[in-house]
C-alpha atoms as one frame of an Amber mdcrd trajectory, in Angstrom:
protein
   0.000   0.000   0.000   2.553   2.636   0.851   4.660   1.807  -2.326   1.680
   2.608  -4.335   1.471   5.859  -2.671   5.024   6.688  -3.473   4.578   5.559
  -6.667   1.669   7.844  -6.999   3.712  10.722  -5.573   6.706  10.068  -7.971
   4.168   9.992 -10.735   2.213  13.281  -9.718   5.747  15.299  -9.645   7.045
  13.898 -12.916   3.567  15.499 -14.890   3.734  18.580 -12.690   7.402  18.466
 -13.791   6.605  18.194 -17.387   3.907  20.298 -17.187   5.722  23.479 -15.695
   8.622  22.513 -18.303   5.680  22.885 -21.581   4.312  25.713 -19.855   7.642
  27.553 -19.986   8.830  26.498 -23.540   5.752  27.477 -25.098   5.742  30.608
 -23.277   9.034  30.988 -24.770   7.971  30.177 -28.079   5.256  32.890 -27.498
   7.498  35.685 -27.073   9.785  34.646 -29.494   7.560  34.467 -32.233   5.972
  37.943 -30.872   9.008  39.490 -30.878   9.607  38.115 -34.777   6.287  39.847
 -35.582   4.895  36.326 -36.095   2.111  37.422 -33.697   0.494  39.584 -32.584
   0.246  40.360 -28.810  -2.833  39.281 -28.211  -2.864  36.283 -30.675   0.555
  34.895 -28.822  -1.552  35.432 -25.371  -4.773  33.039 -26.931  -1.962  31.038
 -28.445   0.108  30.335 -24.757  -3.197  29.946 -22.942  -4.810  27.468 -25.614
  -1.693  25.642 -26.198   0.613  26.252 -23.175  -1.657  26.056 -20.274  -5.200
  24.621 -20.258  -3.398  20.499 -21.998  -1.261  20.676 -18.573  -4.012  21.761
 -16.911  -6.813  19.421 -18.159  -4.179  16.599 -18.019  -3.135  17.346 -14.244
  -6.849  17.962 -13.148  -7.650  14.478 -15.105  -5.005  12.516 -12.421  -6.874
  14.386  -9.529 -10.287  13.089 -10.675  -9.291   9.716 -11.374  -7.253   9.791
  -7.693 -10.335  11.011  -6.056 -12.619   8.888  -7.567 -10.205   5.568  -6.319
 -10.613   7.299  -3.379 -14.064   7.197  -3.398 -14.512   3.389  -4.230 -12.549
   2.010  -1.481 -14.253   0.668   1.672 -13.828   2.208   4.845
């Protein structure tokens, strides 16, 4: 039971990890290609938001739901 926990731990701060890491790099990307005149200001804002934030997001809110919901089916 408690290796499954760490396992679950280890597993939680590799995505947070990864996520942070895509988060910055397409931030990056953003202001790069802003500063190129690629896009616009506002367009590399939708485009960082769309692209860099809300996939980490969904996918790290997805691993609390399914932990909660395991949580849920066990018996007391």
């Amino acid at each position: 039971m408690r290796e499954a926990s760490h396992q679950q731990a280890r597993t939680e701060q590799r995505a947070l990890a990864v996520a942070v890491a895509w988060m910055l790099l397409v931030q990056l990307a953003c202001v790069v290609l802003w500063d190129a005149a690629y896009l616009g200001r506002q367009a590399a804002l939708v485009h960082w938001l769309v692209v860099g934030v809300l996939p980490p997001a969904l996918a790290l809110w997805g691993m609390r739901r399914a932990e909660v919901e395991q949580t849920e089916d066990r018996p007391y």
